[in-house]
Steps between C-alpha positions, in 0.01 A plus 500: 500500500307266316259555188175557632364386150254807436405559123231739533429859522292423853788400644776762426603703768312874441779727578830530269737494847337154579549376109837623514492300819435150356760577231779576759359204711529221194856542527702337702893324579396205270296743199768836481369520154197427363353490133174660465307174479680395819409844704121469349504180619657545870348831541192374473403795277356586110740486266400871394512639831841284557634691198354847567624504869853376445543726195421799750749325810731491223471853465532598851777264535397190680544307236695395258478338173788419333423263173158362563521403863401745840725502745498742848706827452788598685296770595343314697773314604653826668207524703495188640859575644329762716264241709602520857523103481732504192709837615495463880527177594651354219795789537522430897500106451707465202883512632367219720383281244809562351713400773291163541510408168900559544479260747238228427593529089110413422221730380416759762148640509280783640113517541192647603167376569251633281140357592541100486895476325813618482610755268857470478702863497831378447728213374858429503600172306855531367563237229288215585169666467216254629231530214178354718538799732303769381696838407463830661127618448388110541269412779563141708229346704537631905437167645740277323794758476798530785420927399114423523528347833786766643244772504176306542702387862449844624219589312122591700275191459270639286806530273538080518134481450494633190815329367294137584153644385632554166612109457831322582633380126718184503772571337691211565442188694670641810287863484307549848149528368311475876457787669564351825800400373621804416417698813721305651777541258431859579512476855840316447654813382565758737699305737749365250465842250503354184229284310575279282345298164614165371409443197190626578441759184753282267600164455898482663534896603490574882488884619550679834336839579535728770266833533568801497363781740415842449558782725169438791611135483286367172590265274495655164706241328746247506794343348595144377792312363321233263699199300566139467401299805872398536607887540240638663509308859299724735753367860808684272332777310230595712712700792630689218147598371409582845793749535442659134099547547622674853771730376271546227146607713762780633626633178144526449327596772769790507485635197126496517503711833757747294325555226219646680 
């Protein structure tokens, strides 16, 4: 989310679900709490209406306001553990990512694509947290990121058309920013079943993805170990990827065909 700047009465959103909305929306992994100058300002809306609508989320507990700052309510927080993609597959996946980071002792991570990036689902990153990856909640560019490129690899191509449509970022001199480029990265893929970033989305950390499948054989997300390039060397970690993402697609893809 990003302030969309509006100061004006022309531009609020008419309905109090859709000003409720932007208030929700102006928070985010790096803004948990947020002053009321701060949510006016990234919310894009009055100050009055910023004030009257979070007094009344407040009230029906999706906010919280403890001193002088907002914060999301653990009301809220409750409900987000009941999104299939946060109680299914992060349930299903998460012994696996458990056993790899056992075994690679780097940060282990889980994502979906949602529209153009990543939203990671889950982290594991013992003591040595990495603090340029973004935390669970974050979104990571798809076509820079070992998880990105993992599910855009069996993705349709109007999928991979949209991912280069909405602009390749350089994030670091070695990120692949032509799209020719990267549709062969992502033709790569398949036959060796991981993909793979150097340094591509940070200066001196490497990752290797593999995807995971659901139950009619689409890839719904995938799974990544992610550290220092000196750790993280896709010809030793990368069969074990490959093996979690597997056993993984089956936990999944059978406890999806249980449940219903």
């Amino acid at each position: 989310m990003s302030p969309s700047g509006r100061d004006s009465q022309a531009t609020e959103p008419s309905g109090s679900l859709e000003r409720a909305a932007a208030i929700l929306d102006a928070f985010d992994v790096t803004h948990r709490e947020l002053g009321l100058a701060e949510l006016v300002r990234r919310s894009g809306l009055p100050r009055s209406t910023v004030h009257r609508t979070a007094a009344r989320m407040i009230e029906l507990g999706w906010l919280d306001k403890p001193g002088d700052r907002y914060r999301i309510s653990t009301g809220l927080f409750k409900l987000a553990g009941l999104v299939p993609v946060r109680h299914e597959l992060r349930e299903a996946v998460l012994p696996f990512l458990q056993d790899l980071y056992a075994a690679a002792k780097v940060t282990v991570q889980l994502g979906v694509l949602d529209g153009t990036r990543v939203l990671v689902v889950e982290k594991i990153t013992g003591h040595r947290p990495m603090p340029m990856l973004e935390q669970v909640g974050g979104m990571i560019p798809a076509h820079c990121s070992g998880l990105g490129r993992a599910i855009l690899a069996y993705s349709d191509t109007s999928t991979v058309d949209t991912v280069i449509a909405a602009g390749m970022e350089r994030r670091t001199p070695r990120t692949i920013t032509s799209p020719m480029a990267l549709r062969r990265e992502l033709v790569a893929i398949p036959d060796r079943g991981w993909a793979y970033d150097r340094e591509e989305g940070n200066v001196g950390v490497s990752c290797v993805a593999a995807p995971i499948f659901g139950a009619s054989g689409e890839v719904v997300a995938a799974l990544s170990v992610t550290g220092p390039n000196a750790a993280v060397r896709p010809e030793r970690i990368g069969p074990a990827v490959r093996m979690a993402a597997a056993a993984a697609s089956r936990a999944y893809s059978t406890r999806r065909w249980e449940s219903h």
